[in-house]
N, C-alpha and C positions, 0 to 999 in steps of 0.2 A: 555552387558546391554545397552551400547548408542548405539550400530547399533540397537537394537529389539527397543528403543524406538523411533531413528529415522525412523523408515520402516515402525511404525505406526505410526509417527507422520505427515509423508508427504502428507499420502490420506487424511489426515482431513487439512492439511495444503490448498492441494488445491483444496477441495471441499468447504472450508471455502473464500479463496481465489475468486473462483468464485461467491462463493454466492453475494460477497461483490463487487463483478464487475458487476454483472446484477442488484441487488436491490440499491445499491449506485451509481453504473460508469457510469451506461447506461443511469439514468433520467438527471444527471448533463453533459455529453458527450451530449446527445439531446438538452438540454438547452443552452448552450456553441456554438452549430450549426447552432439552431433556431437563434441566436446573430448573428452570422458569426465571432467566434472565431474559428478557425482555426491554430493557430500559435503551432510551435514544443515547444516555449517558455510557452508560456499557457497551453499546454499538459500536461508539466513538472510540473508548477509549481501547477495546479491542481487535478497530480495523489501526489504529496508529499505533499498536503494540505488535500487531502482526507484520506493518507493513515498514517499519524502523529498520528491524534486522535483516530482513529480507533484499531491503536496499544495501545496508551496507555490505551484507555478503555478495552482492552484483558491485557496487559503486567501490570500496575502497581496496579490492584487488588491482582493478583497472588504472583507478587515480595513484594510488601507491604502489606501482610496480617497479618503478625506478629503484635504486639502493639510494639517492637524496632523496628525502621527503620536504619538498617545498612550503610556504606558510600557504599556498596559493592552493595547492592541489589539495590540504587538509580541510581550505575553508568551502573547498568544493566538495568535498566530502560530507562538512557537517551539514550545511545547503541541502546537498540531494537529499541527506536524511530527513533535514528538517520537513524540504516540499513533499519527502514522503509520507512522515508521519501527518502532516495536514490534508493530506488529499486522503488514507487510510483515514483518518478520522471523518472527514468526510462523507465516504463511501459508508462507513458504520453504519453513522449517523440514519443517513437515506436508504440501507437498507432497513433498519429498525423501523425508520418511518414506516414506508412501503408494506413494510409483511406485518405490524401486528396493529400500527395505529390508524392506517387508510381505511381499514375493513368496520373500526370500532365507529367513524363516524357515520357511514352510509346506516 
């Protein structure tokens, strides 16, 4: 049962995924540009600033829909945030690389 839900869960993961990288990433990455932020540091700290709230507007409707709020389903809440703001910080991170520092070494 969790491989058939993860098998369907991964195409909508990252078709949701991108959605959220071109209608969110791409006007604030252009804005950030237009500035001359650049920095691997701002990358980071901009894809886990993006990607924090983003989660918990998906993640704590779900886990808190009951009228109890369990200690269990909150620390599942802070968790999903957490893995998301490390993985947005991530992605920053490696998109900063990628678009201004790959090109400056060749």
């Amino acid at each position: 049962m969790g491989l058939m839900v993860a098998g369907l869960g991964l195409p909508i993961a990252f078709f949701g995924w991108t959605a959220g990288l071109l209608t969110i990433g791409l006007p604030v990455g252009a804005a950030l540009h237009a500035c001359g932020v650049c920095s691997r540091r701002a990358g980071a700290i901009t894809g886990a600033a993006l990607l924090v709230p983003t989660t918990g507007l998906w993640v704590a409707p779900v886990t808190l829909w009951g009228s109890e709020v369990a200690g269990r389903e909150i620390a599942t809440a802070i968790l999903a945030a957490t893995a998301a703001g490390l993985a947005g910080a991530v992605v920053g991170w490696i998109v900063v690389r990628v678009a201004y520092e790959r090109g400056a070494a060749a």
